[in-house]
DRENRO-69607 format. One record per residue (C-alpha): x, y, z; residue number from 0; residue in three letters. Coordinates in Angstrom, 2 decimals. Example, Ala and Ser with C-alpha at 12.3 -4.5 7.8 and 13.67 -1.06 7.14 Angstrom:
% residues 2
px: 12.30, py: -4.50, pz: 7.80, k: 0, r: Ala
px: 13.67, py: -1.06, pz: 7.14, k: 1, r: Ser
% end
This chain:
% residues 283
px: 12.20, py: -6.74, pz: -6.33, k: 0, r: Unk
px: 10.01, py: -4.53, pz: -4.57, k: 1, r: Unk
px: 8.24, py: -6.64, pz: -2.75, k: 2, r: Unk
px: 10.30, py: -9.56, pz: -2.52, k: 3, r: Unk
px: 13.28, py: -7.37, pz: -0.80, k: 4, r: Unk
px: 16.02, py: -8.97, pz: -3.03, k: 5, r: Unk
px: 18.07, py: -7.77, pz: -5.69, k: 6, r: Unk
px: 16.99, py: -9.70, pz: -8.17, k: 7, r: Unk
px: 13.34, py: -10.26, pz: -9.48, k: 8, r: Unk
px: 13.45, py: -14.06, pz: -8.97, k: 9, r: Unk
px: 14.66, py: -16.44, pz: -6.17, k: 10, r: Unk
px: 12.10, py: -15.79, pz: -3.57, k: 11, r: Unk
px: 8.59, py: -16.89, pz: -3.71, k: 12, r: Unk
px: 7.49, py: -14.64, pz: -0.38, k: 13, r: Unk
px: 7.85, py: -11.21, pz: 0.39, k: 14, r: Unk
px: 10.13, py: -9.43, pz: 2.73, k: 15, r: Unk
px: 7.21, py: -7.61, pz: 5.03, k: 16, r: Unk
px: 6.01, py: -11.42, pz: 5.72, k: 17, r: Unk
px: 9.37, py: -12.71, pz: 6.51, k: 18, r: Unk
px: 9.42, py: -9.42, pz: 9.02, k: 19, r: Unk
px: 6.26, py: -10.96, pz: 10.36, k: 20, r: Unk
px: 7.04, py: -14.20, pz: 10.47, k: 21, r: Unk
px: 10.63, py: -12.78, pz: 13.12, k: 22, r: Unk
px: 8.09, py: -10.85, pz: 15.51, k: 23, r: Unk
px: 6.90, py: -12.53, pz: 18.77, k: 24, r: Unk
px: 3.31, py: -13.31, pz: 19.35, k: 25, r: Unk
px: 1.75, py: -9.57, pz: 19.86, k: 26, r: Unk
px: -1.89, py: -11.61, pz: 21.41, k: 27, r: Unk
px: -3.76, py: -8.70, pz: 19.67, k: 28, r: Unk
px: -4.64, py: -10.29, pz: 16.22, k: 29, r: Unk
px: -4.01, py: -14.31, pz: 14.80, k: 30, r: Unk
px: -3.41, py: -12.36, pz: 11.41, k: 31, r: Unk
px: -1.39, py: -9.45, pz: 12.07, k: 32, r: Unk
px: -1.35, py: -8.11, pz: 8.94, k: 33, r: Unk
px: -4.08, py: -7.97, pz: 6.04, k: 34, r: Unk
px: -3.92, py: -7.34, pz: 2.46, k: 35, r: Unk
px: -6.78, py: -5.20, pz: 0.66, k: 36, r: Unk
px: -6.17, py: -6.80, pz: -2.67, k: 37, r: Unk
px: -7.99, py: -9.05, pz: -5.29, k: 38, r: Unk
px: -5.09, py: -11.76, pz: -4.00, k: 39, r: Unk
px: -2.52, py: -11.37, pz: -1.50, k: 40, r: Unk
px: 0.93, py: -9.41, pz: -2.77, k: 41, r: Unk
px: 3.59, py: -11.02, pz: -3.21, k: 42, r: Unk
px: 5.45, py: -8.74, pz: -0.30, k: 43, r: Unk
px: 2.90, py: -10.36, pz: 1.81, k: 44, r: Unk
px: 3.02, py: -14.24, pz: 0.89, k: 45, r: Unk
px: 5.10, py: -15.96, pz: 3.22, k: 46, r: Unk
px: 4.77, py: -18.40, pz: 5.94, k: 47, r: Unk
px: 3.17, py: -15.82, pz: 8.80, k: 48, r: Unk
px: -0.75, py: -16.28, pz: 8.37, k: 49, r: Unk
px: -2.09, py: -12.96, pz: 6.60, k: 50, r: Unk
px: -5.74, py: -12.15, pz: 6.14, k: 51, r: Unk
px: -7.01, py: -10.65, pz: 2.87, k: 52, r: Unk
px: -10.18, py: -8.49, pz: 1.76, k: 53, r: Unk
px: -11.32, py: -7.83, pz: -1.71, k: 54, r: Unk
px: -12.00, py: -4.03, pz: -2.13, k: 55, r: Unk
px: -14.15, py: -5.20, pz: -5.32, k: 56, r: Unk
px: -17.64, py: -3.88, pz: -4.44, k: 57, r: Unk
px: -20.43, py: -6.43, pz: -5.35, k: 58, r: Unk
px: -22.47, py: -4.96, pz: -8.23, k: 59, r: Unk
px: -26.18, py: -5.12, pz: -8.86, k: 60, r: Unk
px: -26.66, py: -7.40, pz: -5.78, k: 61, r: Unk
px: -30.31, py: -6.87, pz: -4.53, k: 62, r: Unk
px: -31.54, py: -7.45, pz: -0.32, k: 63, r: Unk
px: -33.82, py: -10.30, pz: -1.78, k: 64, r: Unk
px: -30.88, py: -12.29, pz: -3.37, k: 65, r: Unk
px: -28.54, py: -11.07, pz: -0.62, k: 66, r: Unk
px: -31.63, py: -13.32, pz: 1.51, k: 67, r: Unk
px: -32.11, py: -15.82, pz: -0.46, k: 68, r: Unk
px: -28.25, py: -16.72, pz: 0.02, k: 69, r: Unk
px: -28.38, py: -16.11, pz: 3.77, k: 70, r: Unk
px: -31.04, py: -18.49, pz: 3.78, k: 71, r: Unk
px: -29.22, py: -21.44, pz: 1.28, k: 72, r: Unk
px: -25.85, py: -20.89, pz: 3.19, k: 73, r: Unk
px: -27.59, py: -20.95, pz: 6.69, k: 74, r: Unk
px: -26.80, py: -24.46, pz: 7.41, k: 75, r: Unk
px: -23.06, py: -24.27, pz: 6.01, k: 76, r: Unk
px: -20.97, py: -22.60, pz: 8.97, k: 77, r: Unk
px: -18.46, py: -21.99, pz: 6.25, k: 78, r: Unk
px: -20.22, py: -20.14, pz: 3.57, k: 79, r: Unk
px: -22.48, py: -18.40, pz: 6.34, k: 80, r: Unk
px: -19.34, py: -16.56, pz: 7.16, k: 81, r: Unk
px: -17.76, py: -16.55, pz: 4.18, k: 82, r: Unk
px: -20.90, py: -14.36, pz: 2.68, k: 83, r: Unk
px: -21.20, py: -12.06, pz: 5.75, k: 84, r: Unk
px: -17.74, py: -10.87, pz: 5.25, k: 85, r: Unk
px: -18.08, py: -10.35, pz: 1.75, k: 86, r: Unk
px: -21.52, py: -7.67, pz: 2.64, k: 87, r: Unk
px: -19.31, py: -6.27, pz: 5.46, k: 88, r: Unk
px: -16.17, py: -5.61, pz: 3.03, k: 89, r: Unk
px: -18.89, py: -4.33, pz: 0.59, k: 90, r: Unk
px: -20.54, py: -2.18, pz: 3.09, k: 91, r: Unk
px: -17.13, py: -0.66, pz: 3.95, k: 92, r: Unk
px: -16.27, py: 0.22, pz: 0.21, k: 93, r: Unk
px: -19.07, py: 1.41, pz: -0.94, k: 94, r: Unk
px: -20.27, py: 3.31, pz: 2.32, k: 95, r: Unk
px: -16.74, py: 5.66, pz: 2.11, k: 96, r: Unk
px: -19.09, py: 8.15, pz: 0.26, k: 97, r: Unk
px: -22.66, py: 8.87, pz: 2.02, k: 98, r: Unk
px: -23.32, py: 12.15, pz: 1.01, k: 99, r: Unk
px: -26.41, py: 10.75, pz: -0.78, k: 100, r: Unk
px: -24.97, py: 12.21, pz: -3.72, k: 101, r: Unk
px: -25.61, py: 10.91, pz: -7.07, k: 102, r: Unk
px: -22.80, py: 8.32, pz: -8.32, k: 103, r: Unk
px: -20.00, py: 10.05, pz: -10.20, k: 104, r: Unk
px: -18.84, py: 8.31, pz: -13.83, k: 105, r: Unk
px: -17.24, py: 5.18, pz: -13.42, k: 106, r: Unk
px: -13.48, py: 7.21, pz: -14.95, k: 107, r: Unk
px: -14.29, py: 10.33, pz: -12.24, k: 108, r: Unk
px: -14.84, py: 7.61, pz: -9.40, k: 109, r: Unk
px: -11.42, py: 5.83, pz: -9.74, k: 110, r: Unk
px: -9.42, py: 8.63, pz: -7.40, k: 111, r: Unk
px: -11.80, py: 7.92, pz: -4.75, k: 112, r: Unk
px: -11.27, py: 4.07, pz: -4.58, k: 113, r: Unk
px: -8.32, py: 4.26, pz: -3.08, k: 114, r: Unk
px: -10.01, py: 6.36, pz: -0.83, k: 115, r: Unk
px: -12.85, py: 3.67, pz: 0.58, k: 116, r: Unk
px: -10.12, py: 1.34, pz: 0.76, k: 117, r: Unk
px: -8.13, py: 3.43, pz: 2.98, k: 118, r: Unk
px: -11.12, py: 3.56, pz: 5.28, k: 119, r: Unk
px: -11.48, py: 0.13, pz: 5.17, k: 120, r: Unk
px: -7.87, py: -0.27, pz: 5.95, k: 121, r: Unk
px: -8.21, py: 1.73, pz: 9.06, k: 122, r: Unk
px: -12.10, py: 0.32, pz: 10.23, k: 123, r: Unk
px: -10.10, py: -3.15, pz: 10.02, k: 124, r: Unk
px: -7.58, py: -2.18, pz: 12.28, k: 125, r: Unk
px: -9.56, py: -0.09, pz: 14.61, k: 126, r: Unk
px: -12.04, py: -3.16, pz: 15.14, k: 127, r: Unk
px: -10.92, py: -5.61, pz: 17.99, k: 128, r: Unk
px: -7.93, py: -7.62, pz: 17.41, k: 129, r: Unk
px: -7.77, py: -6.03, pz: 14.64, k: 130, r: Unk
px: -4.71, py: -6.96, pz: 12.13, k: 131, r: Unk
px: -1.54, py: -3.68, pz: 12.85, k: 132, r: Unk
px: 0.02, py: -4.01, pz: 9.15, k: 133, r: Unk
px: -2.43, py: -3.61, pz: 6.05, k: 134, r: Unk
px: -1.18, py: -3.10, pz: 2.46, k: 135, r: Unk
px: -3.10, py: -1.60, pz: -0.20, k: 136, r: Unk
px: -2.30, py: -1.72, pz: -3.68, k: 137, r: Unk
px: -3.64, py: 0.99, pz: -6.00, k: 138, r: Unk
px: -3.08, py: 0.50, pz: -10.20, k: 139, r: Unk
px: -3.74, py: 2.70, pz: -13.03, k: 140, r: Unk
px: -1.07, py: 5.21, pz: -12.82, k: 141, r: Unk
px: 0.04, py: 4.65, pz: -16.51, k: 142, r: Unk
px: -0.05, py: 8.07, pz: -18.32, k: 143, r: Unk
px: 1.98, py: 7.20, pz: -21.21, k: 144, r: Unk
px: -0.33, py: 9.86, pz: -23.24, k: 145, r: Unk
px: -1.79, py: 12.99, pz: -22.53, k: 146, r: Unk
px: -0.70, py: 13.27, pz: -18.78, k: 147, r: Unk
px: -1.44, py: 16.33, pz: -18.17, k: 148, r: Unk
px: -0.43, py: 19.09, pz: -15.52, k: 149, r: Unk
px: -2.40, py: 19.75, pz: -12.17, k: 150, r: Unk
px: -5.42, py: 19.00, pz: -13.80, k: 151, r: Unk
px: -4.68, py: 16.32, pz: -16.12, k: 152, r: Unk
px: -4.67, py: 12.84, pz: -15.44, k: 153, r: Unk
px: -1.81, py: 11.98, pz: -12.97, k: 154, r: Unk
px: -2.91, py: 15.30, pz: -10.82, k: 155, r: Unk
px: -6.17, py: 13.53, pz: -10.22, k: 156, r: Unk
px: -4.69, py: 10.54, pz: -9.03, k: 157, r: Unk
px: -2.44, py: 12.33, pz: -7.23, k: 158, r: Unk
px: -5.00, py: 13.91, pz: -5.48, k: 159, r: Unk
px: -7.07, py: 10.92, pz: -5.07, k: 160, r: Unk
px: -3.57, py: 9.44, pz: -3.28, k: 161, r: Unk
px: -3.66, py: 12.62, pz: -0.86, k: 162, r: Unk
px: -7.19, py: 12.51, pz: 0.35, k: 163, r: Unk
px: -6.50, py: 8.75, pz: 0.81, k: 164, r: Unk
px: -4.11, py: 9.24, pz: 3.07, k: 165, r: Unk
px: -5.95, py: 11.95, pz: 4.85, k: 166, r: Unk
px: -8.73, py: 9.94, pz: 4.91, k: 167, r: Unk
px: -6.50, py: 7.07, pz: 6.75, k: 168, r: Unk
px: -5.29, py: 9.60, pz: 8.81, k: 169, r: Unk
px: -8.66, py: 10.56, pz: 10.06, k: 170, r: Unk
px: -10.21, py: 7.44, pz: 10.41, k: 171, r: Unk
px: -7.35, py: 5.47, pz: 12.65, k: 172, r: Unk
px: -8.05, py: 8.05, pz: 14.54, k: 173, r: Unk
px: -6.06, py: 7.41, pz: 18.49, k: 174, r: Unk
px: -4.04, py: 5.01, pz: 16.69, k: 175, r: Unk
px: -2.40, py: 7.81, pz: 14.17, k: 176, r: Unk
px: 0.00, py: 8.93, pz: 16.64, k: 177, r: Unk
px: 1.81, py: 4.93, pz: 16.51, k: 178, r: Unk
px: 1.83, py: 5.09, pz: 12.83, k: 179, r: Unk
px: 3.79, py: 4.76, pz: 9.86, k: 180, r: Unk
px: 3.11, py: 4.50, pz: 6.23, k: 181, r: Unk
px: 5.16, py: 4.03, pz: 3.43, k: 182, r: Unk
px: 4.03, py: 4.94, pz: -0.22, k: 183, r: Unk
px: 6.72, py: 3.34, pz: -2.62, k: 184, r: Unk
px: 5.80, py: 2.55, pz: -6.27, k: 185, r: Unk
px: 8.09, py: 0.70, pz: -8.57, k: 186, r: Unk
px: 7.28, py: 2.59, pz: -11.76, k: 187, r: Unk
px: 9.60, py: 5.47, pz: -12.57, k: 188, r: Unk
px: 9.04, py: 8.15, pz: -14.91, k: 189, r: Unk
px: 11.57, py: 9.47, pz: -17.88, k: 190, r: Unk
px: 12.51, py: 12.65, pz: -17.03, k: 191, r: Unk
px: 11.08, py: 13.96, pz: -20.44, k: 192, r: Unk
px: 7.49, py: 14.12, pz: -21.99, k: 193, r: Unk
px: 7.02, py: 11.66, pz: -25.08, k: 194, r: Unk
px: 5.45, py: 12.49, pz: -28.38, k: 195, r: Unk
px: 1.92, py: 11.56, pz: -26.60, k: 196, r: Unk
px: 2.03, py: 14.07, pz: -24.26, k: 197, r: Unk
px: 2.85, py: 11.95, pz: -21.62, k: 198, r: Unk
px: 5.73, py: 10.38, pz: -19.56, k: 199, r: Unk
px: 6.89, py: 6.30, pz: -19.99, k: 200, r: Unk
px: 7.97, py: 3.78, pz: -17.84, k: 201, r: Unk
px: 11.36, py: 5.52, pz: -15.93, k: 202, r: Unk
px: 14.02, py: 4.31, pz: -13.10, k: 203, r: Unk
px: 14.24, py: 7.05, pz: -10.23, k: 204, r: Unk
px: 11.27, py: 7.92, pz: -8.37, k: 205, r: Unk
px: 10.25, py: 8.50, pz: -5.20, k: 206, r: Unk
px: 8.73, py: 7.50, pz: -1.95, k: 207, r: Unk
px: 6.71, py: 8.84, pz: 1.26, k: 208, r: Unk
px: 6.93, py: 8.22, pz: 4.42, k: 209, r: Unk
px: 5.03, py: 9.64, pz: 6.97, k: 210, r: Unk
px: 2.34, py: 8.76, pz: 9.90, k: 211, r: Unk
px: 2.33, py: 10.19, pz: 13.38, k: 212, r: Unk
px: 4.91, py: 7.96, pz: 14.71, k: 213, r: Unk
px: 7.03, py: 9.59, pz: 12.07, k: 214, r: Unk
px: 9.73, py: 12.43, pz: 12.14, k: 215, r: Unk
px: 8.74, py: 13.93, pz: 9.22, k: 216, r: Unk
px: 9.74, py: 17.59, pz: 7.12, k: 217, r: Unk
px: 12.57, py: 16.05, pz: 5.27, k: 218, r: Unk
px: 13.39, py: 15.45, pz: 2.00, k: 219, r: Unk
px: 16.22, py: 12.70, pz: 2.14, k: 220, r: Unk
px: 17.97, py: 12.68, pz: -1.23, k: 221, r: Unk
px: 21.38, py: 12.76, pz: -3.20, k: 222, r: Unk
px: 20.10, py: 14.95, pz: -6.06, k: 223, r: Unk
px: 21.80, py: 14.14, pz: -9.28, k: 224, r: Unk
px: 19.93, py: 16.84, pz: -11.03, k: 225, r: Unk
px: 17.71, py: 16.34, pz: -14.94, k: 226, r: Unk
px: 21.18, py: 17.74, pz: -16.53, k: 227, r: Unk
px: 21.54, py: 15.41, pz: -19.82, k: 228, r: Unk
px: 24.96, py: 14.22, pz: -18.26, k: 229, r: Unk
px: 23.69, py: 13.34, pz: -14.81, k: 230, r: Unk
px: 20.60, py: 11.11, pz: -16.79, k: 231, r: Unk
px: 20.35, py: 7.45, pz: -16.89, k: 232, r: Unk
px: 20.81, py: 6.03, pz: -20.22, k: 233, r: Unk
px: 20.02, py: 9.51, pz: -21.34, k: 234, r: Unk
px: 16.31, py: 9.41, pz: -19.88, k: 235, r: Unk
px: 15.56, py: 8.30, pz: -16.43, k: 236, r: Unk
px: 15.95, py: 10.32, pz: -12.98, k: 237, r: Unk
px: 19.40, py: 8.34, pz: -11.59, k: 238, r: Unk
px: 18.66, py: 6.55, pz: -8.02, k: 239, r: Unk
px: 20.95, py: 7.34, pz: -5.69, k: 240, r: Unk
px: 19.34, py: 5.58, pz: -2.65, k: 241, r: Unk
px: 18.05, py: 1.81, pz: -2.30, k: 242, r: Unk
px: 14.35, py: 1.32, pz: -1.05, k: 243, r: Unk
px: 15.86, py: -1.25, pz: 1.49, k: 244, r: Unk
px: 16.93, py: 1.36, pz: 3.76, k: 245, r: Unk
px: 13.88, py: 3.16, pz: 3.94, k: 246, r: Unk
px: 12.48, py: -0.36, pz: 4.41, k: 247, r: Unk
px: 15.02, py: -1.54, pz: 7.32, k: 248, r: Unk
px: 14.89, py: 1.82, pz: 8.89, k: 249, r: Unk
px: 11.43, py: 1.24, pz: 9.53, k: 250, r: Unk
px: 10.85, py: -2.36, pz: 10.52, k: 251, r: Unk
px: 14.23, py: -1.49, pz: 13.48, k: 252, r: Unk
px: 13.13, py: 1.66, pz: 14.88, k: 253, r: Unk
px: 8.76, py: 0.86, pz: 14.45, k: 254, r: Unk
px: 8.17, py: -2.84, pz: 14.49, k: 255, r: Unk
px: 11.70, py: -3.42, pz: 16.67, k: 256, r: Unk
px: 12.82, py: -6.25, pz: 14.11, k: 257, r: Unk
px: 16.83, py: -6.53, pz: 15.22, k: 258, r: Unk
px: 19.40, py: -6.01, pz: 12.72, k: 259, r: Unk
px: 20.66, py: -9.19, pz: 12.75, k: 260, r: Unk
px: 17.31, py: -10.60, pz: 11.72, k: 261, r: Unk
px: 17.14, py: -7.85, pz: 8.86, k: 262, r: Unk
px: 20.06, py: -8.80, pz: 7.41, k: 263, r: Unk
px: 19.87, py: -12.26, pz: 7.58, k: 264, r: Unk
px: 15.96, py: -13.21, pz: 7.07, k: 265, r: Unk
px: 14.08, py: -10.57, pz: 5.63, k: 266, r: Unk
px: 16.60, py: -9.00, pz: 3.37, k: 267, r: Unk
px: 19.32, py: -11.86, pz: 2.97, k: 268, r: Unk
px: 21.55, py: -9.65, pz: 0.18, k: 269, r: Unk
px: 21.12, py: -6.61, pz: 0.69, k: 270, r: Unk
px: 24.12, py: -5.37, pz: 2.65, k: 271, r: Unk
px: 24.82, py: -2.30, pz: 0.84, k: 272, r: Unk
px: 21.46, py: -0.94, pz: 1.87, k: 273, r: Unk
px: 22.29, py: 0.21, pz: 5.25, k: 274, r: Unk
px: 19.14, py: 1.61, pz: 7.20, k: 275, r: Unk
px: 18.66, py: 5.23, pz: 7.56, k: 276, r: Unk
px: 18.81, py: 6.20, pz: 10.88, k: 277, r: Unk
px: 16.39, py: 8.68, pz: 12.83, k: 278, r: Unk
px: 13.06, py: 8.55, pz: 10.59, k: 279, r: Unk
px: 11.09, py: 7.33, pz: 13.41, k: 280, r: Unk
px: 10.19, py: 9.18, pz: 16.73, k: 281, r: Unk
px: 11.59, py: 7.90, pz: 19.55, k: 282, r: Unk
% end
């Protein structure tokens, strides 16, 4: 439902961010507009507007003489040619976020800085020319059903890893910052109360970010309902109070200029309760 934009979890086989492509007129800057950093293309992605992907999988124990050796069998194959010189170049771009010459950290220490390198690669990609304007990133492993921790523990680091990726981003679009906006949305709640493992399950409520340099940010939108027992859902879960759509609709009207007609026809067909928030975007 998250990334299909509908109220259901079935019914739609693409995603509501392609449909928003697919209503845009022809920009001239990039044939793929937007690119997913992803072992496959999301689902909020799939659509009928052309999208470009990259794998932020970094090639392991791949020697120069091999990586030759393959430049040399593919040389006559226009296809794989290119097809293995983007795969270096996405490889190059992961693994060269961190070239402090530093010894590599445990695989379990590295994972916060993942998201990191793909965040740069996120931003070299649309920094290049005719580069794609829209990338989505997905980032897993934020399941801390046991021993969660506080600032320390396990969530704080990837909560931390999540902050200096977006700084990173930040830093690395560079003259482009000022035109953009990102939205950090996640689809896995937390119970409002700590389990018997020390950690939190799979909740409702949550939250999301928004923010970029095209952004009007320092607010916290929200109808509270408050952790009292009686203001729980089903006696566990942080209540939502507001519908992801609107964050989503505010943004594609007052950022990518997608009219409301268009929103409430095409990219989010049922979904007229959601009514977009108004003023999260500079003008």
């Amino acid at each position: 439902m998250l990334e299909n934009g509908l109220a259901k979890p079935i019914g739609s086989a693409d995603g509501w961010l392609n449909r928003a492509l697919a209503a845009l007129p022809a920009s001239g800057r990039a044939a793929d507009r937007a690119v997913a950093i992803s072992q496959n293309v999301p689902l909020i992605l799939r659509g009928e507007a052309a999208v470009m992907s990259k794998s932020p999988q970094a090639m392991q124990d791949v020697d120069e003489d091999l990586l030759a050796r393959l430049a040399d069998l593919y040389s006559q194959d226009d296809w794989f040619s290119a097809r293995l010189s983007e795969a270096v170049q996405t490889d190059k771009m992961v693994e060269g976020a961190d070239d402090s010459g530093n010894p590599k950290q445990p695989e379990r220490s590295r994972v916060p800085d993942r998201i990191t390198a793909v965040a740069r690669m996120a931003a070299n990609l649309m920094r290049s020319d005719g580069g794609p304007e829209i990338a989505v990133i997905e980032d897993g492993g934020w399941d801390t059903h046991a021993n969660q921790g506080g600032a320390k523990g396990i969530l704080g680091t990837r909560l931390g890893g999540l902050d200096k990726a977006l700084k990173s981003l930040a830093d690395e679009l560079g003259p482009l910052w000022p035109q953009t906006a990102v939205l950090v949305v996640t689809e896995f709640g937390r119970t409002a109360a700590v389990n018997g493992t020390r950690g939190t399950d799979h909740g409702t409520g949550g939250c999301a970010f928004l923010l970029g340099g095209a952004v009007r940010g320092g607010q916290v939108i929200a109808d509270w309902p408050s952790l009292s027992r009686t203001a729980l859902l089903d006696n566990r879960d942080l209540k939502p109070t507001l519908d992801l759509r609107s964050v989503f609709k505010s943004v594609l009207d007052e950022h990518m200029h997608v009219d409301a007609n268009t929103l409430a026809k095409r990219v989010f067909p049922d979904s007229s309760g959601a009514r977009p928030l108004q003023g999260l975007i500079r003008a």
